[in-house]
Each structure stands twice: as C-alpha cells, then as structure tokens.
N, C-alpha and C positions, 0 to 999 in steps of 0.2 A: 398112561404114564403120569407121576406124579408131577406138578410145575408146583414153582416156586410163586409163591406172592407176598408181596411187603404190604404190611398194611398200617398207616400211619396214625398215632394214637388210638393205638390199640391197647390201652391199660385197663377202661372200664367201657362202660355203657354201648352205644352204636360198636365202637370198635375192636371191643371184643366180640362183643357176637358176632363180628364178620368174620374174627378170627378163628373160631371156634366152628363155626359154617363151611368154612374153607379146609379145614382140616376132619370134620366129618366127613368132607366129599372125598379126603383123601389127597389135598394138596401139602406142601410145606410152607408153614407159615413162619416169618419174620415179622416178627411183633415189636412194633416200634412205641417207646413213649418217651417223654420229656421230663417231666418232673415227679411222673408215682411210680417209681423202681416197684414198689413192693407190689403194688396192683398190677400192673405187668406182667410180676412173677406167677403170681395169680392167676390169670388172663394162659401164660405159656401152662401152667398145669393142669389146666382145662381142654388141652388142647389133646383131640387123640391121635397115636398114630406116632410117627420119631420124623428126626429132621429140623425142626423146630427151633428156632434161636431167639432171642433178644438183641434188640438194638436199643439205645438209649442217644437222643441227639436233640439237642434244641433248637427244634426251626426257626424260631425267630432270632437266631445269627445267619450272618451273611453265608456263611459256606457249609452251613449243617445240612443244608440237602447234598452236597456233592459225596460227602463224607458218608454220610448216611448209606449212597446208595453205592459206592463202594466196599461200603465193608460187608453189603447184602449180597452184594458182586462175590468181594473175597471168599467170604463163608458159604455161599449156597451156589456157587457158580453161573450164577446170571438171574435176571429174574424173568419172570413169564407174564405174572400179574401186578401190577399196581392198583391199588385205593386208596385214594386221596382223601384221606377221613379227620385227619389230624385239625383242629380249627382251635380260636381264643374266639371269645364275644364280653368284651368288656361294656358293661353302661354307659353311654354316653347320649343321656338327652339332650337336644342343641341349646336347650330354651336354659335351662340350669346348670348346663356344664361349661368349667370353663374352657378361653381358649387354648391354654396351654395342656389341660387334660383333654382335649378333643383332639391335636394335633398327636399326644401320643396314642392317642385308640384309634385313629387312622393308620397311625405307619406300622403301629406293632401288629395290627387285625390282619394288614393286608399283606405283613411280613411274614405271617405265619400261612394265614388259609388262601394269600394267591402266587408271592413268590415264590416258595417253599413247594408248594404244586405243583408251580412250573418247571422247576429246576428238577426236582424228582422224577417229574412226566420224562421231561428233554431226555435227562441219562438215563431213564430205564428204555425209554424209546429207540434209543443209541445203543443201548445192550442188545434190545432184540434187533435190532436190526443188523449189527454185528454177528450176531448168531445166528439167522437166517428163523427167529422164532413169532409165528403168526399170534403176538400177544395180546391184550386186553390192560386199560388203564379206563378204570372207573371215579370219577368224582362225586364226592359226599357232597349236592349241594345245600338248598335250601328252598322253602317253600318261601321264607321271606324274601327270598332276589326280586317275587313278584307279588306278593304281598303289604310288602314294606315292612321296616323296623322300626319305628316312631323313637325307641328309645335305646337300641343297636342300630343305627343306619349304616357305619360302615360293616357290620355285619353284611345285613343283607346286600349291600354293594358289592363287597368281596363276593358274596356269593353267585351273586348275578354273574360278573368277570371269571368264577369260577366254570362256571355252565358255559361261556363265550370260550373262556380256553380250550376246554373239550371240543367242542361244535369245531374251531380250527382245528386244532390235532385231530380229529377226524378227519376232517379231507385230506391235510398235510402228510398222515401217516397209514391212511389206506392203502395207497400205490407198494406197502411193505405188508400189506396182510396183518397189521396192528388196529385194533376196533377199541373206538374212545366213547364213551355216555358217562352221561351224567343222572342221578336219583337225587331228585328236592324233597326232602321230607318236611312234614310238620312237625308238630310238636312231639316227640318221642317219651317214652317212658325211663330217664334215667335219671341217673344221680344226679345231673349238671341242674337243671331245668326243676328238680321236684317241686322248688318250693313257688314255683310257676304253675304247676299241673292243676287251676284250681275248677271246681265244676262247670264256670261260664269258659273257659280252656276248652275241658271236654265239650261243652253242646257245641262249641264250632263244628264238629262232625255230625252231621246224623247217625252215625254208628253211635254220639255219646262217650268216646272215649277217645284217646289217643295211640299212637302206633306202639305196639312193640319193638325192639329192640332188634328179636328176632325175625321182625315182620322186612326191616330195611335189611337186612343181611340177605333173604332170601332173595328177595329184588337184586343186589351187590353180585350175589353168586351167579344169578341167571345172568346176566349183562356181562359178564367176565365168562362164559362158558361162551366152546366153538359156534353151539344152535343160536348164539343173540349177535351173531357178526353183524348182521343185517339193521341191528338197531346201533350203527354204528352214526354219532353225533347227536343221540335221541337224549332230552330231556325228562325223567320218569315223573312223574309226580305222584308221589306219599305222604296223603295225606286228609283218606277216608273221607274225599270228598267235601273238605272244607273250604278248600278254595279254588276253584273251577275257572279255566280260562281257554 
C-alpha cells in the first residue's frame, strides 16, 4: 500500500532525489520547498506515479512547520514518512565574522535545520500515532556534527542536535511502532556545495570522489522502509570512508 511521505527541501540536490526515490518505490510524495517554487515544480515532474503535491512554507518562521504539516495532513490524509532534509549553512568563521553576523547565523541555522525538525517530527509523530500508523521519520544529518565545521560551526552544531533529536524520538516513539535514524553524509555532489567539490575534497575518500545524490536517497529509503525498523535511533554514516569513528 502506498504511504505518504513529506520531505523537506525537496527543490534540488539531496532532496530531490529522496523524492524521486520515494516515488519510484511507489510511495506519495509531498515535496516541500522555501524559496525555489520553480525547482520544486521540477523536482514534482520528475516524480513517477500520481498523488503527488507541493508545499511551499518557510521554516525559518516560527509556525511554518505546524502549517506545513497540516496542510500535508489536509491534502494526503496523514503522513507515514518524514525526512528531515530541509537545512541553511550560512559562512560564519568565528575569527573574521562579526558578532552580530554570528549571532544571526546561530539563530536562523538552528531555526531552520533543528526547530523546524522538531516541530515537524512532534506533529507528524502525533498524526501517526493518531492513526494507529507504524511510521518512519528519517533525518538528513551530517558528517560535520563529528567532524567539525571550522567555518559553518553552527552548521555542524545543528547538526549534531539534529542526530541527538532522533536518538530520543527513537526510544520516546518506539512504544507507537514509529522507527527514527538519522544518515550523516559528507560531502555530496550538488548544486549547494559545487564550488567546494575541489580535488583535495574528493581525496578525503579513498574511493576519490564524493557521494551521489542518489547514493544518500538510497540509504533514506532503506531507513524509512518496514525491514530497517530495527535500525531504529542509528546514526548512518555517508561518507566513503572519509571520516571513520
């Protein structure tokens, strides 16, 4: 049977192809973005299969995840899946920025990829549980939660916190038959990052290159599927072996 799954900044790169993953397996995808309507549009034409909606909500306001996950509610009658893919990474090295640009790349970072998370996790968690539905909510995190970001710190902060939200939602929402993980990638091959990709990037991996796209989607899908219940509060790490712990 087809489930519903939202999945958060889904316009380009990582989060389309989870969406587009998700809808080859045959599920209904609500494709969430912020600020690139047109890529979205995009993103939903790619998608095979019917069902399929757009959402458009700015996480970094205070009530755009409640709204958000209500009108997911309204239009697809509940949701099954969540991925929490949606994130900002603004620059902010400590040595050269100032303090009042550091104080707004803390609150907006962590407004987007850990309130906005949580609040979407809580009500979609509160849907299925309402429904009596054994769901899955996966988080997009990062390799840098444990790596570090020298020059994103609240990056990788968020992201650490992000991976810690899951690990509780796991035990807090197991006793409902709901399985939470989290996937830390590296460095991916998208739009956001390209002009990062450069070849001392790639040798971080011994493979030499960086993940695909559809490389974190594949991981997304398995962790959201009934057979990965068991990897319920698991941290995945993608990231061809670059950074080993």
């Amino acid at each position: 049977m087809s489930r519903n799954v939202l999945v958060t900044g889904a316009s380009r790169g990582i989060g389309r192809a989870i969406a587009v993953a998700f809808a080859e397996r045959g599920e209904r995808v609500a494709v969430h973005c912020s600020s690139r309507p047109r890529e979205a549009r995009r993103t939903l034409e790619l998608l095979s299969g019917e069902g399929h909606i757009l959402v458009r909500a700015d996480l970094g306001e205070p009530d755009a995840a409640a709204d958000l996950v209500a009108r997911v509610v309204e239009r697809m009658g509940g949701i099954d899946v969540v991925v929490n893919n949606a994130a900002i990474n603004t620059p902010h090295p400590p040595v050269t920025t100032s303090h009042e640009r550091w104080r707004r790349a803390w609150r907006s970072t962590f407004d987007v990829n850990v309130f906005a998370a949580a609040d979407v996790s809580h009500l979609a968690a509160r849907n299925m549980i309402d429904r009596g539905v054994r769901g899955h909510i996966v988080n997009v995190g990062s390799r840098g939660a444990f790596k570090g970001e020298p020059d994103h710190p609240a990056y990788g902060a968020s992201k650490a916190a992000l991976h810690a939200l899951g690990q509780s939602l796991a035990v807090a929402l197991a006793p409902y038959g709901i399985a939470v993980a989290s996937v830390a990638p590296g460095f991916v091959e998208t739009e956001r990052v390209a002009d990062r990709l450069t070849d001392q990037v790639r040798a971080q991996s011994p493979f030499g290159r960086v993940a695909r796209p559809e490389e974190v989607a594949a991981a997304v899908c398995h962790l959201a599927s009934p057979e990965a219940v068991w990897s319920s509060g698991a941290v995945l790490d993608l990231n061809g072996a670059s950074h080993l712990r």
